[in-house]
Every structure is written in C-alpha cells, then in structure tokens.
C-alpha positions in Angstrom: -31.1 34.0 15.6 -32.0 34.9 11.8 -28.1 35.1 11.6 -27.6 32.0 12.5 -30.3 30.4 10.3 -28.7 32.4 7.8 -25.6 31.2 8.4 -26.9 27.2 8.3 -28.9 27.7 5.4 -25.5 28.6 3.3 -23.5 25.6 5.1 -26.3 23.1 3.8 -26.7 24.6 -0.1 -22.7 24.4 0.1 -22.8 20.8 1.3 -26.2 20.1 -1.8 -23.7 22.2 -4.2 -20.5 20.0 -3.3 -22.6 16.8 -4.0 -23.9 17.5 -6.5 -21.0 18.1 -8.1 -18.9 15.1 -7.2 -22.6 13.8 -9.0 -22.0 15.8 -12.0 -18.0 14.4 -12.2 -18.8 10.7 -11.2 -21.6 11.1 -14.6 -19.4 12.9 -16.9 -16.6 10.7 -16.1 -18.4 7.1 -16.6 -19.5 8.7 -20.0 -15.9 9.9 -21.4 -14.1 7.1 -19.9 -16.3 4.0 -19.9 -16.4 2.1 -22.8 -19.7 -0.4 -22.9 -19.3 -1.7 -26.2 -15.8 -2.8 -26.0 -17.0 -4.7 -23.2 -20.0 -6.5 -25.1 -17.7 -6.8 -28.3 -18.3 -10.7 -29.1 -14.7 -11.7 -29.7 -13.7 -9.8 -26.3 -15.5 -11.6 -24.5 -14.5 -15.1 -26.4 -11.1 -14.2 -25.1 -12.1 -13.7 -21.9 -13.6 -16.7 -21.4 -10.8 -18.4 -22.9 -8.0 -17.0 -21.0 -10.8 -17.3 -17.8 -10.8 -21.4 -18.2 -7.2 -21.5 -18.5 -6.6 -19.5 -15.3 -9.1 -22.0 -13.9 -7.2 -24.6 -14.5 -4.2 -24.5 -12.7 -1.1 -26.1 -13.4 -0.4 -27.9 -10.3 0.8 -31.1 -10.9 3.4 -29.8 -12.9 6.6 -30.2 -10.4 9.3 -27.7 -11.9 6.1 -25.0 -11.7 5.6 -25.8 -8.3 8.9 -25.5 -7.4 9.9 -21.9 -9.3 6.5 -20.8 -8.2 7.5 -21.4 -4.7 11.2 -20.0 -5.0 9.3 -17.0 -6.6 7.0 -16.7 -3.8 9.2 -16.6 -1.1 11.7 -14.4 -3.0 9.0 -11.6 -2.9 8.0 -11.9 1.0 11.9 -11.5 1.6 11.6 -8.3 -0.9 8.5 -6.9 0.8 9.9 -8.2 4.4 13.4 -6.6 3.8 11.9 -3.4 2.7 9.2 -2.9 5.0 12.1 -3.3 8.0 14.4 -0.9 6.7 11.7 1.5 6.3 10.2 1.1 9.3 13.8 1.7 11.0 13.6 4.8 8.3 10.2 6.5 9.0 11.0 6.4 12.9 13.4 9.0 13.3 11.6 11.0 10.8 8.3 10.9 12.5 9.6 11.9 15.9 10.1 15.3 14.6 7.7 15.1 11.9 4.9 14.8 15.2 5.8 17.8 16.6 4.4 20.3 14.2 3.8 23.4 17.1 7.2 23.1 17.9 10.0 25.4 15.6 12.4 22.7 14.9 9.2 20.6 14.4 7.6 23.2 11.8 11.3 23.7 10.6 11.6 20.3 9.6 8.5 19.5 8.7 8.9 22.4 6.0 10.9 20.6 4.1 10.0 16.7 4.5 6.8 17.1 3.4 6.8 18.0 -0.3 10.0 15.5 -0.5 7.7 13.1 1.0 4.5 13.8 -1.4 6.8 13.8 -4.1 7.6 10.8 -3.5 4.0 9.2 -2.9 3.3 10.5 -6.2 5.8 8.5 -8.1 4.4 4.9 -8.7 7.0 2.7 -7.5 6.9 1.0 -10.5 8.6 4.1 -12.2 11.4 4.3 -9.5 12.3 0.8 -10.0 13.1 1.4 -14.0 14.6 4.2 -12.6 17.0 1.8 -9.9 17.3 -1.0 -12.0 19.9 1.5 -14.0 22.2 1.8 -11.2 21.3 -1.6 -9.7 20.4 -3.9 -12.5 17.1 -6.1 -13.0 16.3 -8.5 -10.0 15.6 -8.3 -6.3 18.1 -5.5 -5.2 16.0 -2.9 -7.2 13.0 -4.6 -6.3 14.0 -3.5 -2.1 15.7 -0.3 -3.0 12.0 1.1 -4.9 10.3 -0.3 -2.2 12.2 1.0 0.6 11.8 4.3 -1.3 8.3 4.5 -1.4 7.9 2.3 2.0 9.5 4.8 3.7 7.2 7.8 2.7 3.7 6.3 3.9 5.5 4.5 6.7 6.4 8.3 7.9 2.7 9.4 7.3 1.3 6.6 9.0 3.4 7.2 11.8 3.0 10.9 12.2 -0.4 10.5 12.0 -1.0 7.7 14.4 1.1 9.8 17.3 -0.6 12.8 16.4 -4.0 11.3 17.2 -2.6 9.5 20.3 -0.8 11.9 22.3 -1.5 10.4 25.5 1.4 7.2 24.2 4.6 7.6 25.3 6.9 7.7 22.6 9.0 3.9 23.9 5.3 2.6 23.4 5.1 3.5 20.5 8.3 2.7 18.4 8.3 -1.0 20.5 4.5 -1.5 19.8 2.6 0.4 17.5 4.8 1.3 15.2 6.1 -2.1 14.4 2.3 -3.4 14.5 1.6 -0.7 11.8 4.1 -1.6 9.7 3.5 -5.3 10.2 -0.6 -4.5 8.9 0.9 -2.7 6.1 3.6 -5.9 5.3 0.9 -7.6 3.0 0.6 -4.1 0.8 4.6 -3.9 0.3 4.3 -7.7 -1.0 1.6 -6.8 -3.1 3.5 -3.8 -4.4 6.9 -6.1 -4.7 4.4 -8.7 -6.8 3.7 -5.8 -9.2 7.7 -4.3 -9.5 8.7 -7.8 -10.5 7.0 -6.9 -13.7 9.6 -4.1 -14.2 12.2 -5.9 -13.2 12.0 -5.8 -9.3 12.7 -9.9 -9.3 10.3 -12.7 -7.6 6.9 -13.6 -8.3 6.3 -10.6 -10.8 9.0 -11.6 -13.3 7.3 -15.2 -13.3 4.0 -13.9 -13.7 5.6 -11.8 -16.6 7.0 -14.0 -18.3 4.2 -16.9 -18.4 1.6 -14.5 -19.6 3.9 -13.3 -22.0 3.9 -16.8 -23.2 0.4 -17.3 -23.2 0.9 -19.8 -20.6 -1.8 -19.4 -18.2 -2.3 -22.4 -16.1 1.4 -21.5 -15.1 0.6 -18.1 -14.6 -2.4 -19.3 -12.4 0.1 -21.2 -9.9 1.6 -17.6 -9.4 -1.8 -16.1 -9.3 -3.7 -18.4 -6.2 0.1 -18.4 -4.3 -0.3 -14.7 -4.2 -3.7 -14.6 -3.0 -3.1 -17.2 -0.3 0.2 -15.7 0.9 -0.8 -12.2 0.8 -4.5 -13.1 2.1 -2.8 -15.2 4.9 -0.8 -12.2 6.0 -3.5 -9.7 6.0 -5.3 -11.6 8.3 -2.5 -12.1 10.4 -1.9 -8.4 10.7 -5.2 -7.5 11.2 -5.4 -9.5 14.0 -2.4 -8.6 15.7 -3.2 -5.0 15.1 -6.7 -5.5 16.6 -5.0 -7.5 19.8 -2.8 -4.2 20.2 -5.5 -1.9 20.1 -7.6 -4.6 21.9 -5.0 -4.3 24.9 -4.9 -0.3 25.0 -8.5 -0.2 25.3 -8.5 -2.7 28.1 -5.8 -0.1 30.2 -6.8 2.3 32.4 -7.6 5.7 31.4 -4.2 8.1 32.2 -3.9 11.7 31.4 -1.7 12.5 28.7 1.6 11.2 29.6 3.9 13.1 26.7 2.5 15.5 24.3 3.7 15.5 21.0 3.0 19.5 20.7 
C-alpha cells in the first residue's frame, strides 16, 4: 500500500514538474520573442489602419477584377482538387501495409516509409514548390506536383491512423467510405495550402494575391481575400458535414465483432 502511494506521489510531482515547465517555456518564450513596442509603435499602427480600410473596401465593382479573381479562384480548387485525388489514390496502397504494424512485412515496410514520410511533413510545401517549379516551371503544374507531395504524406497518416483505431471496418468500407470522406474534410486545407504556393509560383489565387499587394493594391487584393474565405469556408462546412453524416451512419449500425483486424 505505502508502495503504491509511493508510486502516485512520483506520477503527480512528474505531471506538476512537466507543467510547470511547458509554464516556464510558454513565459520565456513570450519574453524573447514578443515584441510589445513594435506593436504600439505609432506609425505601425497608422499603417495598419491604413492598409485595414483599404482591405475594407473591396473592389467589387471593378469587372476585369471580378473576372481574374474568379478565374483565380477556381484555378486553385482544380489545384487543391487535382492534388487531393491523386493523393488520396497515393496514400491508399501505402496505408494498407502501413496498418499492419504487428505483421513482418508490415513492420518491414513500415521501417522505411516512415522517416521518408516525416521527412517529408517537415518540408513546408512552400519549399518543394521552388524546388519543382525548376523542373516544372512557375504556374499550376508545380503548384499539384508540391501538393501531391506533401498531400500524400498526411493522407497516409491519416489513414493509417484512422484504420488503426477502427479495426472492426473492413478494409472495402473503408477505401469506398472513409477514406474518401477524410480526404474530402481535408479538401479545404490542400486549397488553403495551394492559396499560399501561388505565392511561390504554384499558379491561381496566390500569384494574384501576390502580385496586388505587391502593388499596393489592396481593394484588389481584398476581392482575393473574401473569395478565399467564402470558398474555403463553404467547403469546410461541406466536409464537416458529410464527415459527421458518415460517422453519424456508423454509429447508427449495429454493434459486430471485429470483422478484419489490421494486426
């Protein structure tokens, strides 16, 4: 008994120790990296308020903005939707073996993929599109090859991880349902993503976004702004809710034993 006291007593002045830390870090951090008075520096924040109204006054009735915003736009969904396909037909293969960690082929395999596949999570996808424009050139093609890229590496986590906690699915049911509804939750972050390599020379909304503020020309660049928010905002939604009517419908089934393990 006065072990096991023991033994609690240590696991709770580990747990106050470990907080207190991530205290100490959050503190230390805000200090060294946090600068206040650029913040309350007068002519910063005259710019700000400046650049602020002009983003707040949109440049809608301006027809040839409207119209390259909108070509823009949709360039970037086909970006993000072209990538987030391909991936998704990617990260399926690899996850079926990637699931199966107990297994020797599984541990094999799973061996090498993941460091290839952290690697490659920790390269901004910003960096392998200067990297791809090279071979590719500047524009859309190297704006669905980086994406694809890095697509393709959280697709496979997501996956793996999603099977591995749900090893009563079938694997049919899950590369025909909840695989696809993943990677349809996760469409809005690729656009997202594809909005930010355009800056970089990934093509479509980026580039115009780019180039406007480059110019100082922010009513322009607030067209681009509020179509991203609505388009991206739109389509989160839209996933969420599809992926909450999948997982709506599981609940609503039956309970089964496990059908196929993943082990």
């Amino acid at each position: 008994m006065d072990k096991q006291l023991e033994v609690a007593r240590i696991k709770n002045g580990t747990k106050i120790l470990f907080w207190l830390g991530i205290l100490v870090f959050f503190i230390y951090s805000f200090q060294t990296i946090i600068d206040l008075d650029e913040i309350a520096h007068p002519r910063r924040q005259e710019s700000f308020i400046r650049i602020l109204t002009a983003l707040s006054n949109p440049n809608f009735f301006e027809v040839e903005t409207s119209r390259q915003v909108a070509e823009k736009m949709w360039e970037t969904i086909q970006i993000a939707f072209l990538a987030t396909t391909i991936s998704t037909i990617f990260a399926t293969p690899f996850t079926f073996f990637s699931a199966r960690p107990s297994s020797f082929w599984g541990r094999g395999f799973n061996i090498l993929l993941q460091p290839i596949l952290s690697a490659i999570r920790a390269v901004h996808p910003l960096i392998i599109t200067i990297l791809i424009t090279v071979l590719a050139g500047i524009g859309p093609t190297a704006g669905v090859l980086a994406l694809t890229l890095f697509s393709t590496a959280v697709l496979i986590e997501t996956f793996s991880e999603y099977a591995q906690q749900h090893i009563s699915l079938d694997w049919a049911t899950l590369f025909k349902v909840y695989f696809p509804g993943l990677a349809l939750k996760y469409f809005p972050v690729n656009i997202l993503i594809a909005t930010v390599l355009g800056f970089m020379g990934g093509g479509g909304i980026g580039f115009f976004l780019q180039m406007h503020i480059s110019l100082l020309n922010y009513r322009d660049a607030s067209v681009a702004i509020l179509a991203c928010i609505i388009v991206i905002g739109s389509l989160d939604l839209l996933g969420g809710a599809v992926w909450r009517k999948i997982q709506n419908h599981r609940a609503s089934l039956p309970s089964t034993p496990e059908i196929v393990s993943l082990q």
